[in-house]
C-alpha angles and dihedrals in degrees: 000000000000098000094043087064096039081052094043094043086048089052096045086045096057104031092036089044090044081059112048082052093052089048097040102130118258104252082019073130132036138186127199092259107051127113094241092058095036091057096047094051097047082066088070114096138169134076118342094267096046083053086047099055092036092057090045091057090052096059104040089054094050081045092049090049099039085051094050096036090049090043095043089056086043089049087052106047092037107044101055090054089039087049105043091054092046083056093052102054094048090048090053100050088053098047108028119207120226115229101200118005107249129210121264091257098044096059085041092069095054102248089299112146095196094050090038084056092052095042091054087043090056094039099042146042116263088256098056090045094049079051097048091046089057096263152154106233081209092069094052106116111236114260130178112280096222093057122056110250114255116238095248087065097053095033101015108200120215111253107215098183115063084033081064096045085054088050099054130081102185136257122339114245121242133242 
């Protein structure tokens, strides 16, 4: 879903932005020099001042209409995607989507992997739980058959720290 309105954004962006810029006005946006301005400010006349403020008039409103005509086509060809987006992850965070449907009593021990392992441990035989943590039931170590197997003995975890006091030889003695 994400991808079909980043797609989709992506899309409006290029072919709505193309053509604002093919149907951008002609004189839309105008520089001092062109033939346009220059036309309309050699209709000003009177003193030199009255010539000054009329030309500057000239050129802060075709600023003030090329700035609203260009925003108004950004604004066009940027909000929908941006909106849209905005949307979707709200909407997402609202109404989750699953990505693989779990069993009852995954979902039951909070997404915890520890808690999930003993729980298989207590609910199946060794062999389903080795199968359902992704392993061989030839490398399950022998237990008795009368007690339940420990989770160390179906997913050992490494234990660091006594590995590190073997390691270790003391301090080193100083010179």
């Amino acid at each position: 879903m994400k991808m079909g309105v980043t797609v989709g954004g992506v899309l409006w962006m290029l072919l709505v932005g193309m053509a604002m810029w093919m149907t951008l006005p002609e004189g839309a946006v105008e520089t001092h020099g062109s033939d346009q301005m220059k036309d309309r400010m050699s209709l000003c006349s009177g003193t030199f001042r009255d010539r000054y403020d009329c030309k500057e008039q000239i050129i802060i409103e075709s600023g003030r209409e090329a700035f609203y005509t260009l925003s108004l086509r950004f604004l066009l060809v940027i909000v929908p995607p941006l909106a849209a987006t905005l949307w979707l992850s709200s909407y997402l965070s609202r109404h989750p989507v699953p990505l693989i449907e779990e069993p009852e009593h995954h979902a039951a021990s909070s997404d915890d992997w520890k808690a999930r392992a003993q729980m298989h441990t207590q609910m199946q035989s060794p062999v389903e739980a080795a199968q359902d943590l992704h392993m061989a039931p030839d490398d399950l170590p022998s237990h008795p058959v009368h007690s339940h197997p420990r989770l160390d003995d179906i997913a050992p975890v490494d234990d660091w720290k006594s590995r590190a006091q073997a390691n270790t030889r003391g301090l080193k003695p100083q010179k």
